[in-house]
N, C-alpha and C positions, 0 to 999 in steps of 0.2 A: 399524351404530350409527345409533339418531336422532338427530334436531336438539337434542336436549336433552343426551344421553349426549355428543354431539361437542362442544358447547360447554362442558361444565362439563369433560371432558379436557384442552382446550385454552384453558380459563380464560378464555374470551373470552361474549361477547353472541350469544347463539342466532340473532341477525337477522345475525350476520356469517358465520355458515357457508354462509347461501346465497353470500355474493360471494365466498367461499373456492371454492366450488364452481365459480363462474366463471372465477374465474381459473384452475384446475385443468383445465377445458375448453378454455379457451384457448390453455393451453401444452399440450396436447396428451393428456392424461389421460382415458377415458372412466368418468366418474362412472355407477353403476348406482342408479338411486332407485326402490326400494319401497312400495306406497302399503298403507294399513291399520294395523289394531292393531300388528303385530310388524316394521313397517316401517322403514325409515330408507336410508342412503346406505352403498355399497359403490363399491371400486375393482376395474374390471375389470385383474385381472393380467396377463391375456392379450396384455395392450398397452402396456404398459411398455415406453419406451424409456429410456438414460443420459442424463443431462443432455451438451448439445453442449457442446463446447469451441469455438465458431468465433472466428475472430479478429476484429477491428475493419473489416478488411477483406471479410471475406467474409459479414459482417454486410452492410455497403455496399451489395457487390454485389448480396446478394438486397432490399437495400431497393432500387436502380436500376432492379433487373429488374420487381420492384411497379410502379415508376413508370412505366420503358417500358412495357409491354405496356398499363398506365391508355392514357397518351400514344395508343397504336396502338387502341384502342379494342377490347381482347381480350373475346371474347362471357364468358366465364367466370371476370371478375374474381371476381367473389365468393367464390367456388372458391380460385380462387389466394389470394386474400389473406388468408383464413383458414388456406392450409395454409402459408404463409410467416408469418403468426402464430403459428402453432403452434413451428414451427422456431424463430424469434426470441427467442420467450416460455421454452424452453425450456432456453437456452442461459444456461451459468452467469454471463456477465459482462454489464454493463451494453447498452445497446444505442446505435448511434451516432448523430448527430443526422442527420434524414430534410432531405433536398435537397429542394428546389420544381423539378420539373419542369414548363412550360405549354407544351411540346410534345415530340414524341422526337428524345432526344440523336445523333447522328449523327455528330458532329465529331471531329475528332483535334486535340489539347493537342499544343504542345510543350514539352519536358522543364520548361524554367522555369518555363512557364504550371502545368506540373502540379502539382509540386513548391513551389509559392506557395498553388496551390488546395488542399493536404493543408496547409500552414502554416497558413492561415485556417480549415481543417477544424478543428485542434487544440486551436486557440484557440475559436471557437467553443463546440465538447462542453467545453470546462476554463472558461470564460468568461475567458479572456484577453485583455486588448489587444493590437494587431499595431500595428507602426510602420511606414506606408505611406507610400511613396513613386510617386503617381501622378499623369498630366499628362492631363487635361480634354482635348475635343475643340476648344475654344473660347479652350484657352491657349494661350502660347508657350513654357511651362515647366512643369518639376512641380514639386509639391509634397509634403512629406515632415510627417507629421502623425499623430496616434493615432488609432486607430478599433478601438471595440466589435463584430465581426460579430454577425450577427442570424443572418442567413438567407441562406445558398448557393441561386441561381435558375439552373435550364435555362432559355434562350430564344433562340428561333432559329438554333440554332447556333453559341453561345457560352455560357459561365458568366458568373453578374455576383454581387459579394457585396452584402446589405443592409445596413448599419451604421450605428453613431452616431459622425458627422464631430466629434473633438472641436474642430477647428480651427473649423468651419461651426453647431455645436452645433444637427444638426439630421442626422436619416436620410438619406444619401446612396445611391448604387447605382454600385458599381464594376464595371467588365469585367475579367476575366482576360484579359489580351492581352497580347505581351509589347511590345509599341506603346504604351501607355497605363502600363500596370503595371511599374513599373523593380524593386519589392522589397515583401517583405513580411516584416518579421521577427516572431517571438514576442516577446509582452515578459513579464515577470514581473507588472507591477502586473495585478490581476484587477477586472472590473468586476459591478456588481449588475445585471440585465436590467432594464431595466423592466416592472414587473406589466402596466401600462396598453398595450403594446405588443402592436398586431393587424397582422398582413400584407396586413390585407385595405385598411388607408387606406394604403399604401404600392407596393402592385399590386393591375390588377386581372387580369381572367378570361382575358383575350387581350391584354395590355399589358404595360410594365414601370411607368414613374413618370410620371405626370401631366405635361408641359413638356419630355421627352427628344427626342421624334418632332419632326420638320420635315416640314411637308407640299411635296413637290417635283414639280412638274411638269416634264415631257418631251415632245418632239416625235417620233415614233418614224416612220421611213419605212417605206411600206405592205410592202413586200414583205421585211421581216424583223420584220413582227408576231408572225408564231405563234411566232419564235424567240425574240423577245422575254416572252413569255406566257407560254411554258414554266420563267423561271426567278422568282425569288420577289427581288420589289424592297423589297414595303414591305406595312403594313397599309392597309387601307381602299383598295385600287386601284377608279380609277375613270376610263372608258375614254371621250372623244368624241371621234368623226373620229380625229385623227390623234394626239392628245394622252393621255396618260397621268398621273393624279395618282393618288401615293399617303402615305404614312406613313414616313419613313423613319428608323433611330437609327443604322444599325451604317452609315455613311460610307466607313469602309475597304472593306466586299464592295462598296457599290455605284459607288461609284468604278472599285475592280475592274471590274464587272460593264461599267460606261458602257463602259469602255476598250477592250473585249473587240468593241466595237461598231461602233468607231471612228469616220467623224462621221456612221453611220447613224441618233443616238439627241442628240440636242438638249438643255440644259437650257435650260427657258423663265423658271423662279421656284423659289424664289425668288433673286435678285439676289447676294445673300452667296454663296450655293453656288454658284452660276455663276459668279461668281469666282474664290473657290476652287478650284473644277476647273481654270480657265485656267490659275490660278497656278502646280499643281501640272504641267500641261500644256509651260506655259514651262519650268520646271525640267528637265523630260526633254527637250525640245529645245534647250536651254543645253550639253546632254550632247553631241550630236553634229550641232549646228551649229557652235560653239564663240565 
């Protein structure tokens, strides 16, 4: 059939069979197209496959597995992501909303962590509010309050949600941790996305939010540099003599990490944070000095 005979069938605008066509390509159908007087568009039968049944889940997956392999920098994305189109496109139910990876996931979720990030998933694809109960790194307490999720982000080794803080009435960036993060519940009331809403004024290429990162300085002693350099402190490191500056957000690993060091690795600045460490420092010597 031509483009005239298929559009008057299908009751539709001659200019829309071509994007009929495309999407047919897409989800995995090869269109056979004719050229000349007695030409027009045929389906190759020979390549028919059933419509997928997959589930929410294993939609997921093969959306993660997309993004790893982007992440790991695979020579044949192109490849892949056409034939995981194809797969998705073909599949009889809606598809799930795609996570922001800006590097590859490696980490392991504990059950709560998990089990909040599938609540906020939920909500999200349904545009629902969640009622969250989370404690800042800069407070004493949490705080329990509505939020709109946007956008689920991989980075560096943790999940964070983007949302609209109704309490702050303004885009926040949460961590899945079960440190910071006490609950997440679904709520009924649904909210409208905003149109005007872009990811890109709210992270950028190798970042998460504008004012998160603390730049910290270190005194590192010579003869545990390389062991020092082998693990990932912060963005922007930058190395003189003896001294170490970088980017830092996630304060939990690198407290960790300082710890690990013991008092081979100095903080010089800023003042707050070195504080802070002591403080935390005192605390576990309170434990068994007594």
């Amino acid at each position: 059939m031509n483009t005239q005979q298929l559009a008057a069938e299908l009751e539709t605008n001659p200019r829309n069979i071509r994007e009929f066509k495309k999407e047919l390509i897409t989800a995995g159908y090869n269109i056979k197209e004719y050229k000349g007087r007695y030409g027009g568009y045929r389906l190759d039968e020979t390549n028919l496959f059933p419509v997928l049944a997959l589930t929410s889940s294993q939609k997921q997956a093969l959306i993660e597995a997309r993004e790893f392999m982007h992440a790991q920098g695979y020579e044949n994305e192109a490849d892949l992501n056409a034939a995981i189109d194809k797969v998705l496109n073909s599949s009889s139910s809606s598809l799930p909303t795609q996570r922001i990876y800006m590097d590859a996931p490696i980490l392991s979720m504990t059950t709560k962590e998990k089990d909040m990030m599938e609540t906020m998933q939920k909500a999200l694809e349904q545009k629902h509010c969640v009622l969250l109960t989370y404690q800042s790194r800069n407070q004493d307490h949490a705080d329990t309050f509505l939020m709109d999720p946007y956008e689920i982000i991989h980075y560096h080794d943790a999940y964070y949600v983007l949302g609209y803080s109704h309490k702050r009435n303004d885009y926040r960036i949460y961590r899945f941790s079960q440190e910071r993060m006490f609950s997440c519940v679904f709520q009924e009331r649904k909210f409208l996305r905003d149109s005007h809403f872009h990811i890109e004024q709210y992270i950028g290429k190798n970042s998460l939010i504008k004012g998160e990162f603390v730049r910290v300085s270190v005194h590192v002693d010579p003869e545990i540099q390389p062991q020092f350099r082998e693990l990932y402190w912060g963005m922007d490191m930058q190395e003189k003599e003896d001294v170490f500056q970088f980017l830092v957000e996630d304060f939990f690993t690198f407290y960790r990490q300082l710890f690990s060091f013991q008092d081979q690795v100095e903080i010089l600045a800023p003042e707050n944070i070195r504080e802070e460490y002591q403080a935390q420092l005192k605390l576990i010597l309170r434990k068994y000095i007594g």
